[in-house]
C-alpha positions as CSV (number, residue, x, y, z in Angstrom):
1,X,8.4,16.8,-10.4
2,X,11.3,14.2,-11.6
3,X,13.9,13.0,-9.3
4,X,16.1,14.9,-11.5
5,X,15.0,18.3,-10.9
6,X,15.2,18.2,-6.9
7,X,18.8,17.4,-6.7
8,X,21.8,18.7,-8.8
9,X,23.3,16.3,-11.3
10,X,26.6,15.7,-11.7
11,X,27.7,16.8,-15.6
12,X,30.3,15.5,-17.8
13,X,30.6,17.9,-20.8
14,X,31.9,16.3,-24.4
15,X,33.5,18.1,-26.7
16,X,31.8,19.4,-30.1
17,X,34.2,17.7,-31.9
18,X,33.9,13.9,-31.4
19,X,31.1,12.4,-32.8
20,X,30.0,9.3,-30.9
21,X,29.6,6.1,-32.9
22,X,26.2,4.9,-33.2
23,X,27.8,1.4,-31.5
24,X,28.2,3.9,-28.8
25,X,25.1,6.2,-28.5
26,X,22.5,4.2,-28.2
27,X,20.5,7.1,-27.0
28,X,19.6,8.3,-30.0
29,X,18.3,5.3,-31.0
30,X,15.6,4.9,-29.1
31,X,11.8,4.6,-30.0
32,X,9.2,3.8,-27.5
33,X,7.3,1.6,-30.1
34,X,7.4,1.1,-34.0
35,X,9.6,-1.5,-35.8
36,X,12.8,0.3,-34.6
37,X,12.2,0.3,-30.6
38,X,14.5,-2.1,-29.1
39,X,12.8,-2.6,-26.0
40,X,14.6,-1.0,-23.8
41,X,13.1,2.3,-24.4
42,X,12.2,3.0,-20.7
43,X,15.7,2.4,-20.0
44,X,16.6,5.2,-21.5
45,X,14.0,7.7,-20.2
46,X,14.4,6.8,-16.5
47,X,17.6,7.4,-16.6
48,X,16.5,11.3,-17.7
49,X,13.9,11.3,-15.2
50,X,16.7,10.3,-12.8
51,X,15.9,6.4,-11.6
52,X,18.2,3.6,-12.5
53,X,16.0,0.4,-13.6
54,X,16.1,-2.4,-15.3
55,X,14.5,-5.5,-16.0
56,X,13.3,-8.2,-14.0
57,X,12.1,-11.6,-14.9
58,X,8.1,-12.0,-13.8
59,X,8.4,-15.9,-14.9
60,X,11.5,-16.5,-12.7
61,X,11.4,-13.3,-10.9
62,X,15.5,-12.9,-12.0
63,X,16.5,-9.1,-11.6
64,X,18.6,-8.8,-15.1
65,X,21.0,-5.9,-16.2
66,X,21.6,-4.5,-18.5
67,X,17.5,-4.6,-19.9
68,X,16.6,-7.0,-22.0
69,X,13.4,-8.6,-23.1
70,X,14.1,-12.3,-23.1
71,X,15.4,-13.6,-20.1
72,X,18.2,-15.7,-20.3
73,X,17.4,-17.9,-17.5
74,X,13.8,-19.1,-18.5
75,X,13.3,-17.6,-22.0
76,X,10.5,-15.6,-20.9
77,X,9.5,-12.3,-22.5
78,X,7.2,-11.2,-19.6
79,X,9.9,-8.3,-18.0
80,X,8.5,-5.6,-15.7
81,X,10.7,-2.5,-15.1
82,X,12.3,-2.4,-11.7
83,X,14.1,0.1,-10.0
84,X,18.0,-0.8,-8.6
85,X,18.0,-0.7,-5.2
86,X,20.0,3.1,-4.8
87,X,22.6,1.4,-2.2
88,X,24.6,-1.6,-3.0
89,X,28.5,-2.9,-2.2
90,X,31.9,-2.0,-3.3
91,X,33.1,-5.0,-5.1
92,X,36.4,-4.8,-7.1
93,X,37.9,-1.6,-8.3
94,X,40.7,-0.1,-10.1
95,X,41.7,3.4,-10.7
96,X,42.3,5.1,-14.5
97,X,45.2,7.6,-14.2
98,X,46.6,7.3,-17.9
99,X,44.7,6.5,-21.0
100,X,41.2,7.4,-20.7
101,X,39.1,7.6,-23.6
102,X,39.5,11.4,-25.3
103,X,35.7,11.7,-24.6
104,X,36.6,11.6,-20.8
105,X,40.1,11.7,-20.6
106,X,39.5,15.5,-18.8
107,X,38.4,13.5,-15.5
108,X,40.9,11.3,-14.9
109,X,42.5,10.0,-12.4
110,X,39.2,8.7,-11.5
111,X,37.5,5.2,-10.2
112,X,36.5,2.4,-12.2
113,X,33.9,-0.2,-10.0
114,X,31.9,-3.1,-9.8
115,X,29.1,-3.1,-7.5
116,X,26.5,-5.1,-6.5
117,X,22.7,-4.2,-5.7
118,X,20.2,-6.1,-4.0
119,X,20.7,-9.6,-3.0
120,X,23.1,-10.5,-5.9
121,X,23.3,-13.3,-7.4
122,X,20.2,-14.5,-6.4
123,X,18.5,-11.7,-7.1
124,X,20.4,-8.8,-7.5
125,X,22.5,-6.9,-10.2
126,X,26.3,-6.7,-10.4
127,X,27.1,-3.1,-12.4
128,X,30.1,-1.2,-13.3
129,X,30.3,2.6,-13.3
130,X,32.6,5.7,-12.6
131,X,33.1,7.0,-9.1
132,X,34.4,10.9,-9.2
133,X,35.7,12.9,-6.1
134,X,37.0,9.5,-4.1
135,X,40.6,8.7,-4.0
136,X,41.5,5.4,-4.7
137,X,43.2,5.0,-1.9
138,X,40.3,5.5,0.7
139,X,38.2,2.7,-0.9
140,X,37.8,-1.2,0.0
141,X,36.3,-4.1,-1.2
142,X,32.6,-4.0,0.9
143,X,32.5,-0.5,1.2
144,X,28.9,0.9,0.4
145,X,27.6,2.8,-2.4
146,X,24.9,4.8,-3.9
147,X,24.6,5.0,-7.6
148,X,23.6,8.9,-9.0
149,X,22.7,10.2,-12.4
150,X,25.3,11.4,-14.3
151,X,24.2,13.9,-17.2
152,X,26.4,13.7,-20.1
153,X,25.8,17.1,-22.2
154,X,27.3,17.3,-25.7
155,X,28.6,17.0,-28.1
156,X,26.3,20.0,-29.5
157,X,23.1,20.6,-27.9
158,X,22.6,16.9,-26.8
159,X,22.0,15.8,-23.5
160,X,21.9,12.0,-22.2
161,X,22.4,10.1,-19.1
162,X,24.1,7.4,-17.0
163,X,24.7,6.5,-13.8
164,X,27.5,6.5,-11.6
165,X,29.2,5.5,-8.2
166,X,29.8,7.7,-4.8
167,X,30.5,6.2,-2.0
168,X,28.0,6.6,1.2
């Protein structure tokens, strides 16, 4: 059974009406082989089964995000998917009360972070994401917390996903 399926996602619903530029949704395309898959394929689909992961380094052992499949430290193309460590440290943070983007412009005021997993920067991975239900006020720099799966359904019948931030 998928990670997914024993705990309730958080959903963000987009409207019908706002197509998503391809520069935007990437989900769509991706292909697990073939001269279109970018790589990052698994990326993608861990994210649905609900595991954040990315790429790390087996050359230089370097934990890089977001995926890729050359490292820029060594130039090596040997990558092995990792999982983020789930907990990781508050590290700069602003809220967005005005001027969100019409796709999520419904959830605002809400938190906009940069956290750290593992043992950045040596090896570790510094992310940004939303944080929901937390008032700006109660949060400091060093505070811990978790990343979650965030589905996003629409618009239509589609349904992606992406992480997020709560605080432990």
């Amino acid at each position: 059974m998928a990670l997914r399926e024993l705990r309730k996602l958080r959903k963000l619903e987009l409207p019908d009406t706002v197509p998503l530029s391809p520069i935007l949704d990437l989900w769509d395309q991706q292909e697990p082989s073939g001269p279109d898959a970018t790589g990052i394929y698994d990326f993608y689909r861990n994210l649905a089964d609900g595991e954040l992961t990315t790429t790390e380094c087996k050359g230089c052992g370097k934990l890089l995000f977001p995926p890729v499949i050359i490292c820029p430290y060594c130039n090596g193309n040997d990558m092995e998917w990792v999982r983020i460590p789930e907990e990781g440290e508050l590290y700069a943070f602003t809220e967005l009360k005005l001027g969100a983007p019409i796709i999520v412009e419904n959830y605002a005021p809400f938190v906009i972070a940069i956290a750290r997993f593992g043992n950045y920067p040596e090896n570790g991975v510094q992310l940004s994401g939303m944080m929901f239900d937390v008032r700006y006020e109660d949060l400091k720099i060093g505070d811990k917390v978790k990343w979650d799966i965030l589905e996003i359904v629409g618009p239509g019948d589609k349904a992606r996903y992406w992480y997020y931030f709560k605080k432990v």
